[in-house]
C-alpha positions, 0 to 999 in steps of 0.5 A: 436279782432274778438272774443270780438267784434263778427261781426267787421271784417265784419263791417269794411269789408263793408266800405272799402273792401280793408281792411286786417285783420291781426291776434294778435300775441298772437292769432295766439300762441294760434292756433300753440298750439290749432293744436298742442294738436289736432294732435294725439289722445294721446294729446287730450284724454289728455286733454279730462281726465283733463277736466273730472277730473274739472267736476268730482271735481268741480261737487261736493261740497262734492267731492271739500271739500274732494280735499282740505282736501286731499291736507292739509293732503298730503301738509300741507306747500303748497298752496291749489291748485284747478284743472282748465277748460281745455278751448279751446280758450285758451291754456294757460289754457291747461298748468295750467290744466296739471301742477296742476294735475301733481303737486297734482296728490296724491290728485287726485288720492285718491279724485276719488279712495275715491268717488269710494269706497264709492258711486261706488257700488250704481252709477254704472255710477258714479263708471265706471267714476271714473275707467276710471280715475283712469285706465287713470292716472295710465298708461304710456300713461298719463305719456308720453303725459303729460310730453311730453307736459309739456316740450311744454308749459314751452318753450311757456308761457314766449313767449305768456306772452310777446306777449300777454303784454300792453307794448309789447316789440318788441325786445323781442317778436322777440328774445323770438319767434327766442328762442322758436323755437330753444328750440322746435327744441333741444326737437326733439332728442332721447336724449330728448325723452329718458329723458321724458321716463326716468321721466315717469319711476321715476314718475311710481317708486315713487307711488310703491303702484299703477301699471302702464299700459305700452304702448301697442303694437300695434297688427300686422294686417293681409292684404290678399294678391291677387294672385301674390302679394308679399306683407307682413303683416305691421311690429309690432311695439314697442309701444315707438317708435310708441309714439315718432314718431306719438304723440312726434315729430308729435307735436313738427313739427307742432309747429316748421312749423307753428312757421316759417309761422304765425311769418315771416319778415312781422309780428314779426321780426323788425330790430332793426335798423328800430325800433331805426330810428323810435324812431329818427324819431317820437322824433324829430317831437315832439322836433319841435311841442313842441319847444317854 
């Protein structure tokens, strides 16, 4: 509501102070998803790339042509797919974004490598874009965060799809939130992460002519020690678990958290009960009106 009629909480706000502003359900989805994605830097370069990759694209209505050309060559039984704005206010737009770099990623990668080889040596900004792009998706760090995220979003669409419905149906709202959170919940083991890395590796096998770029190591940093203390340098630590604990799990608490405290009791869970007695209710008000 605020954010199509810009100022209306406040009007409202003047003529009865007493008013509460109770935030959409489908909203308060898209702020647990929004927090999420900006909770390490490994999700929002993610996304800060898909948005580069839109620009670098769309820019261009030679580089557009190529991009379609490239899709009728490398799938000629698919339907021609165009990349999206990764949009803010929206975080649905975030999954189309990744999903469609994911599923034509070789027309991606060849639309920037081509650019690159025919207009890089004389733009030389031009050509250090198109290396960025190229490095990024080329690494196990895109790898990991994107289909780590692509785990995320399959689990919350169908839910903001039905909260975000003319005809909301409360009951499934409350099972699909109540579902929701279960899934996010399974999704934080080490099997599971396990299954990502593994998808990465097949992903990584499949395209044999490009070389990925493994996780770094985090280099081990040297603290000087006072006199008399006993305290040791930070332990190096392995660049997977080091993704699993501060990009994996942390995004998937945070979801899990704000899950729990934006939909309680009070906002989404109706007994079914209530709900049916309401129906009662409200039916035989209207046998009574209508009753000649």
């Amino acid at each position: 509501m605020s954010g199509q009629y810009n100022g209306l909480q406040a009007k409202i706000l003047e003529q009865n102070p007493q008013a509460l502003f109770i935030w959409c359900s489908a909203h308060s989805l898209n702020l647990i998803a929004s927090q999420a994605v900006g909770s390490c830097s490994n999700a929002v370069d993610l996304l800060g790339n898909l948005e580069k990759m839109f620009t670098f694209i769309t820019g261009s209505k030679a580089r557009s042509a190529f991009f379609r050309e490239k899709q009728l060559e490398l799938y000629p039984k698919q339907q021609i797919r165009s990349v999206k704005r990764v949009n803010t206010t929206r975080w649905m737009s975030h999954a189309y974004a990744l999903n469609t770099v994911l599923d034509v990623y070789d027309a991606v990668y060849q639309t920037i490598e081509e650019v690159r080889n025919i207009d890089g040596g004389s733009d030389f900004k031009l050509g250090a874009d198109c290396n960025g792009l190229l490095s990024y998706l080329t690494s196990y760090r895109f790898l990991m965060t994107a289909l780590s995220f692509k785990k995320i979003f399959e689990i919350l669409e169908p839910l903001t799809r039905t909260l975000q419905a003319r005809d909301i149906d409360i009951l499934a709202a409350m099972y699909l939130v109540n579902s929701a959170k279960e899934s996010i919940v399974a999704l934080r083991t080490e099997e599971t992460f396990e299954n990502i890395f593994i998808l990465a590796k097949e992903f990584d096998d499949k395209y044999e002519n490009e070389e990925f770029e493994l996780l770094r190591t985090t280099k081990k940093r040297k603290v000087r020690k006072m006199d008399g203390e006993l305290c040791s340098d930070e332990v190096e630590q392995n660049p997977i678990q080091k993704f699993k604990v501060d990009t994996y799990f942390v995004a998937l608490d945070i979801i899990k958290t704000q899950i729990s405290q934006r939909f309680t009791n009070k906002t989404i869970e109706l007994d079914s009960e209530t709900i049916i007695d309401n129906f009662a209710t409200k039916s035989t008000v209207l046998n009574k009106k209508f009753k000649y």
